[in-house]
N, C-alpha and C positions, 0 to 999 in steps of 0.2 A: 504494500500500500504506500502508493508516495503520492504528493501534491502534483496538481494536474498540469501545472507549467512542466513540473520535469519529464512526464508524459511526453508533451510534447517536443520537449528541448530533446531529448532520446530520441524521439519519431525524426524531427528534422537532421538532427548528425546522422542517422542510418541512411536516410534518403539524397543527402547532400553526397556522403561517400560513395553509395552504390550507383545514382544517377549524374551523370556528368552533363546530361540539357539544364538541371532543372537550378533556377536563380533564384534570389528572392531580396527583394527591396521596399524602403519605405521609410516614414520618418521615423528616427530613433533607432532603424532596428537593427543598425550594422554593429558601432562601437558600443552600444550599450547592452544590444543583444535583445530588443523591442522593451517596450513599457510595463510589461508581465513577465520577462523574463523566457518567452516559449525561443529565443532564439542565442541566450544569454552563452557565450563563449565559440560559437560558430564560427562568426569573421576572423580571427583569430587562427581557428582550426581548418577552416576550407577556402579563406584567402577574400580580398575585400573587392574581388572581380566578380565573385559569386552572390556575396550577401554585402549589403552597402547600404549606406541612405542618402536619403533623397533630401528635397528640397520639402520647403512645409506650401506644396500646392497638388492636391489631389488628382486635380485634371491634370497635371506632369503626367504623377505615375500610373494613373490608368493608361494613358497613349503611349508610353512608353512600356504598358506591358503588352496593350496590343498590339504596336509592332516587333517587339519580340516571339509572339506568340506565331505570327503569321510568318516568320521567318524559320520556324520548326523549333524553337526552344521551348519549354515549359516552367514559365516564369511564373512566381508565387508576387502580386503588387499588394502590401499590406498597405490597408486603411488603417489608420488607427483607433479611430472609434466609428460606430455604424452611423453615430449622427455626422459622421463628415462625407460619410458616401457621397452626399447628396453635389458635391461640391465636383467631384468625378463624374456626376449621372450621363449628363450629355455626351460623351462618350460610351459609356455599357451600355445606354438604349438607342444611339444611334447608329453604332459602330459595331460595336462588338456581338449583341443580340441579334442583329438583324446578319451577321456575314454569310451562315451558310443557304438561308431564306435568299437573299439581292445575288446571288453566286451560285444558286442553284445545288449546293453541295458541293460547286469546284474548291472553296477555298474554307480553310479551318482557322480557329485560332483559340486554342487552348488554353485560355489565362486564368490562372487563378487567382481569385483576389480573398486576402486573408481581413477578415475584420472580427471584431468582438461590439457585444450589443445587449439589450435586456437591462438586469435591475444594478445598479450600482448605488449612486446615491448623486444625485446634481442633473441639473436642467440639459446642461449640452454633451454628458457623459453614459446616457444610462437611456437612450430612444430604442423605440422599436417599432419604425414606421414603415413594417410588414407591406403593407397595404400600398404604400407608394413602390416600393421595390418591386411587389411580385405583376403590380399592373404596367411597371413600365420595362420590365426586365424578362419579358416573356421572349427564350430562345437563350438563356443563360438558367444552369440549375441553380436551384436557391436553397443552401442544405442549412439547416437549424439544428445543428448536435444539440442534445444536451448536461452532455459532456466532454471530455479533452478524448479519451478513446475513441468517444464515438466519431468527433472527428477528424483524426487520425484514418481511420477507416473511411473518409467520407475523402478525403485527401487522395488515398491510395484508391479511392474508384475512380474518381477524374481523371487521372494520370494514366487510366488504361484507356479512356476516351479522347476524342476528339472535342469534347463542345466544353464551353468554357463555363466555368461555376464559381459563385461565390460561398464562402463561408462562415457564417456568423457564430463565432464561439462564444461560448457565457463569461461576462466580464467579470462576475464576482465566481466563478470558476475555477481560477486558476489554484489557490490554498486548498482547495478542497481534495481530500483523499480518492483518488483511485485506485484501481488494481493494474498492476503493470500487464498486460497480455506478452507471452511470451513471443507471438510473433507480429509485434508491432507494423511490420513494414510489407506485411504479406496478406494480413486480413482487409476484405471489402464491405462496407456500409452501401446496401444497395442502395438503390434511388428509388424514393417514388413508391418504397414499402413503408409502410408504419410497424411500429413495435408494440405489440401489446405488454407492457411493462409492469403492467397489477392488473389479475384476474377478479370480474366481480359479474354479479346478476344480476344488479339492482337499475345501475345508469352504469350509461358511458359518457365518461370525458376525454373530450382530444384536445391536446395543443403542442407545446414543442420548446425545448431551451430550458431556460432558467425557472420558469413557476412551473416543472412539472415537480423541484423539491416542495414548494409549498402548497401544490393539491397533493401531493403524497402525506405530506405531516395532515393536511383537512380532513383526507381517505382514511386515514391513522384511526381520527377521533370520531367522524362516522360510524368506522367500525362496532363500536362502541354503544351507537347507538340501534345497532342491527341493520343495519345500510352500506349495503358491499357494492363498491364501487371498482371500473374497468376501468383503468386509466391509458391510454393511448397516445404514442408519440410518434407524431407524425413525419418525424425527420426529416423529409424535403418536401417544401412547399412548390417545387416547379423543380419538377414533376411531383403530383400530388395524387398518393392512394392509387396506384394505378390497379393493383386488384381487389379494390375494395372491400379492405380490409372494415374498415369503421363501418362500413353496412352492416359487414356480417356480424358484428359485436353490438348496434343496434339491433338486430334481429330477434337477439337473447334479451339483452337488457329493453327495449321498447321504450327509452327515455336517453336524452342526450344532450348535455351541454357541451359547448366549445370555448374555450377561454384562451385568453392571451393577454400580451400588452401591450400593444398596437392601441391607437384611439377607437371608438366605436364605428364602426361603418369599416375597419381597415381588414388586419389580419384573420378574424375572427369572423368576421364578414363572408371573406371569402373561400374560408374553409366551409362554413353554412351553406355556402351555396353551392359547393362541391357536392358535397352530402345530400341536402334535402334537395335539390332542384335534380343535378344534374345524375346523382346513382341513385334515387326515388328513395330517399330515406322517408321521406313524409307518411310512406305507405302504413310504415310500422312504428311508428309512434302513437303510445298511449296517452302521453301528458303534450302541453305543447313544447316545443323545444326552445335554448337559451342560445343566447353569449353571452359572456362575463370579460368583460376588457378595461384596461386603463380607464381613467379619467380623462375628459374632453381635453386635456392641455399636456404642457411638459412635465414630465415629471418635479416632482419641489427634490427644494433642497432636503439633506438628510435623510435619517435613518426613518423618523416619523413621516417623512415628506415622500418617502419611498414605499412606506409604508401605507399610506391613505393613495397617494396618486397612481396605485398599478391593486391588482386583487390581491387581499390579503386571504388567508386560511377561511377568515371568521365569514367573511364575504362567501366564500365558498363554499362553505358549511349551509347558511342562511339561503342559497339560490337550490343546493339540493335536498334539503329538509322540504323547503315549499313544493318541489317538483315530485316529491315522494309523498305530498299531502293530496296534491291536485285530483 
């Protein structure tokens, strides 16, 4: 069991050594070895040609991973926090989403863009504007670990691919304990499956990242009250559920929430519409169904501010207690 930055500081020194395309650059992340430590002694170790930083302007390093990418390298371009994406977009939805669509599949460009995203604690550190990414980023996968193995495994499926994907790791993540997998550099995190991660009969809840700890501690004390809950992680949002997985686990349970932290109308949004519109979940539902998401704004400052402005346990508790009354 070790903290999940060394996960991945492990994951990137085997894939640095064994692959000789594969780069990776951004702010902070050469000399210092990134802000979280996932790349802490690498420059160093595999030379500041392969891992380096950049400048502090996002659109740089997106364009310069797409033209690395299109040149046959497999360049890793870290964002540093998911709220800067935004600053990069104009490129990943004009350029990069659209290459093998305008190219007909003549031409690829494999980038991947590392970022971390979810609950932290502060207004422009801790976004998860789901909803904007997966509506303008349609033709890039959008994988949600949620955790440092999982994406690990999410890393090593791209790399067997041609199309380019971004990564949203959990920012309050990285301290947290995992299990080392013995074969780090070899296992794959499909795309586009969900993981049923807690067996239950009662509801299903799906969402992805950082609050699937805190419906697990809700599920916890549910339990408790005779209310067994399915909990499902959705892992990539684009491609989403491709064998409908969340149907079949509605089938059983007949009741379903979807939660995130995305603002309303966003992330959560559009997993609902996945489900109930487009794989006929509507059919078997006995109560009506929910979303539970952020708060209409940025997240507040702090622990308390992090606390009220995204879904807490007790929030979660109260949406499936009424759904189990209905």
């Amino acid at each position: 069991m070790i903290n999940g930055y060394e996960i991945l500081n492990r994951y990137f020194d085997q894939l640095f050594a064994n692959n000789p395309k594969v780069l990776a650059f951004g702010e902070d992340l050469g000399y210092i070895g990134d802000v979280n430590q996932g790349f802490a002694g690498l420059q160093a170790k595999h030379g500041k040609e392969r891992i380096m930083d950049s400048g502090i302007r996002e659109l740089s390093i997106i364009g310069q991973g797409i033209g690395l990418a299109l040149r046959g390298l497999r360049p890793i371009a870290e964002i540093q926090y998911l709220d800067y994406l935004v600053y990069g977009l104009q490129p990943l939805t004009d350029d990069l989403a659209t290459t093998h669509y305008r190219t007909a599949g003549r031409q690829v460009a494999p980038l991947m863009v590392r970022t971390r995203g979810h609950r932290l604690e502060g207004i422009w550190h801790s976004g998860s504007p789901m909803g904007m990414i997966v509506n303008s980023l349609r033709g890039v996968h959008v994988c949600v670990p949620r955790n440092m193995v999982q994406a690990a495994g999410m890393y090593n499926t791209l790399l067997k691919g041609n199309d380019p994907g971004l990564v949203i790791e959990c920012l309050n993540g990285y301290r947290l304990k995992e299990k080392l997998p013995s074969n780090l550099e070899e296992f794959c995190v499909p795309l586009g499956i969900p993981e049923i991660i807690r067996h239950g009969t009662d509801i299903t809840i799906v969402s992805y990242g950082s609050i699937l700890r805190i419906i697990g501690e809700a599920a916890d004390t549910l339990e408790q009250y005779g209310i067994s809950c399915e909990i499902i992680d959705v892992q990539t949002l684009l491609p989403f559920d491709t064998n409908h997985v969340i149907l079949g686990s509605l089938k059983r349970t007949n009741r379903i929430v979807f939660i995130d932290e995305d603002v309303p109308g966003g992330g959560a949004a559009y997993m609902f519409n996945k489900v109930m519109e487009e794989q006929g979940g509507y059919r078997w539902l006995d109560v009506s169904p929910r979303t539970l998401t952020a708060k209409d704004h940025r997240p507040a400052y702090a622990s308390d501010g992090d606390y009220f402005s995204k879904p807490n346990a007790e929030e979660i508790m109260d949406v499936v207690m009424q759904m189990m009354a209905e």
